[in-house]
C-alpha positions in Angstrom: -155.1 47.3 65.1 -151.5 45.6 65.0 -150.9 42.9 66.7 -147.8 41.1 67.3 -146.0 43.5 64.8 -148.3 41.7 61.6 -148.6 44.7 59.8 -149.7 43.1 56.4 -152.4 40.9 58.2 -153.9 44.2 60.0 -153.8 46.1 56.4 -155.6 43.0 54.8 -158.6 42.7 57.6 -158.9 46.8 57.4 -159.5 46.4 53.3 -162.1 43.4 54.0 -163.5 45.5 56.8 -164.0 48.5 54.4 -165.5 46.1 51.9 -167.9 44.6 54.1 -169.3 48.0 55.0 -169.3 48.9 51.5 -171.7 46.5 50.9 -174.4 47.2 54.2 -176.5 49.7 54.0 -174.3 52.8 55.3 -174.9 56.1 54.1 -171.6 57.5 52.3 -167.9 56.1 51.9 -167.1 53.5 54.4 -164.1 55.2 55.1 -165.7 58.1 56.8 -168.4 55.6 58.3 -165.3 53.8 59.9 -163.6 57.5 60.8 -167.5 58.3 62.6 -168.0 55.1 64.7 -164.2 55.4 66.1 -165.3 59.2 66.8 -168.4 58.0 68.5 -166.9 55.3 70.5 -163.8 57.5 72.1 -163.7 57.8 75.4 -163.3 61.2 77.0 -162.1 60.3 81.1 -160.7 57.4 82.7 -159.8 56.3 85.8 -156.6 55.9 87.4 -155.4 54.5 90.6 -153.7 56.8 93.3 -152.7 55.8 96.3 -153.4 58.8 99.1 -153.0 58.4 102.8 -152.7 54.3 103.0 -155.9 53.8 100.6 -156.4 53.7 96.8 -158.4 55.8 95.4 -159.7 55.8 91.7 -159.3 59.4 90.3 -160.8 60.5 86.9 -158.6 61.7 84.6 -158.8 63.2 81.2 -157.7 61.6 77.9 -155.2 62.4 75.9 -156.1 62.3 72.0 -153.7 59.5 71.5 -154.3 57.5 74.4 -158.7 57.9 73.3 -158.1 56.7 69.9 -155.6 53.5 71.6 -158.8 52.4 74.0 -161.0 52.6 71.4 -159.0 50.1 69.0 -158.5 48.3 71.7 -161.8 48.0 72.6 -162.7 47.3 68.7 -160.4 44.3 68.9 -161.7 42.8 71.8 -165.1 43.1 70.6 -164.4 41.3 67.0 -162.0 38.6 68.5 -164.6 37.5 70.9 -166.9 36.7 68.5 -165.9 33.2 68.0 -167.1 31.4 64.6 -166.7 34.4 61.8 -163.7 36.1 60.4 -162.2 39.3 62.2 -163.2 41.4 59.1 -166.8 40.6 59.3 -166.9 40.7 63.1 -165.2 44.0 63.0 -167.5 45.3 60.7 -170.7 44.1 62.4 -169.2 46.1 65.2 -168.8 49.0 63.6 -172.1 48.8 62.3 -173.5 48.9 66.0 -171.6 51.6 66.8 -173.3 53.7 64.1 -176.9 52.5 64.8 -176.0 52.9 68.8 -177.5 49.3 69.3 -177.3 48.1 72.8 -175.3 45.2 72.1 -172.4 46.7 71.1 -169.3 46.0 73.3 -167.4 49.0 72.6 -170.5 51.6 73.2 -170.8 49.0 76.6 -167.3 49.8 77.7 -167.3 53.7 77.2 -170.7 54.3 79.0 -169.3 51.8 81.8 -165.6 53.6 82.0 -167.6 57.0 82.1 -169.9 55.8 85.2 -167.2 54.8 87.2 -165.6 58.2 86.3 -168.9 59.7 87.3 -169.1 57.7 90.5 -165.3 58.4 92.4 -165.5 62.1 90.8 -165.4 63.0 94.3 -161.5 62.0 94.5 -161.1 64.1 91.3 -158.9 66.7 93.5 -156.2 63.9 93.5 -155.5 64.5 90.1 -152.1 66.0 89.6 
């Protein structure tokens, strides 16, 4: 959740994000509730661009662990810096929130389903993969 290097500033929204979930109404530690939404937000396939024969073709293509857990941050900080008029910390946590209840608002949960359709949709190009 670093950006621009501001390693302090990301440790300092994380221990206001954890204390905002402390006090909603999640079941356990809000450590682990953090640890489940980015489980249940991680994205499995994307799709890449490969050029074939003179046209582009999108091919899906599995994840790496690393590369799962770097979309879903990403999409976590898009999510909580579009919401203009509240701190990072409490839009953050509101999102994580919505991942946990699966509410149909959330951005994050949006992007997934929407990167795994497309995935679903050019799956037919899937024997571009190398």
């Amino acid at each position: 959740m670093i950006r621009k290097g501001k390693k302090s500033l990301a440790e300092r929204v994380h221990l206001n994000t954890l204390a905002l979930l402390k006090n909603k109404a999640l079941k356990g530690i809000p450590r682990t509730a953090f640890y489940q939404a980015i489980e249940k937000a991680r994205p499995s396939i994307e799709v890449k661009k490969i050029r074939k024969g003179g046209a582009t073709h999108r091919v899906p293509v599995e994840l790496s662990l690393k590369r799962q857990y770097f979309k879903v941050f990403e999409w976590l900080r898009e999510a909580a810096s579009q919401k203009k008029g509240q701190p990072i910390a409490v839009s953050l946590a509101n999102e994580i929130t919505a991942i946990l209840k699966s509410t149909p608002t959330c951005k994050t949960l949006q992007k997934r389903d929407e990167l795994h359709q497309l995935a679903e949709k050019n799956r037919e190009f899937a024997h571009y993969r190398w």
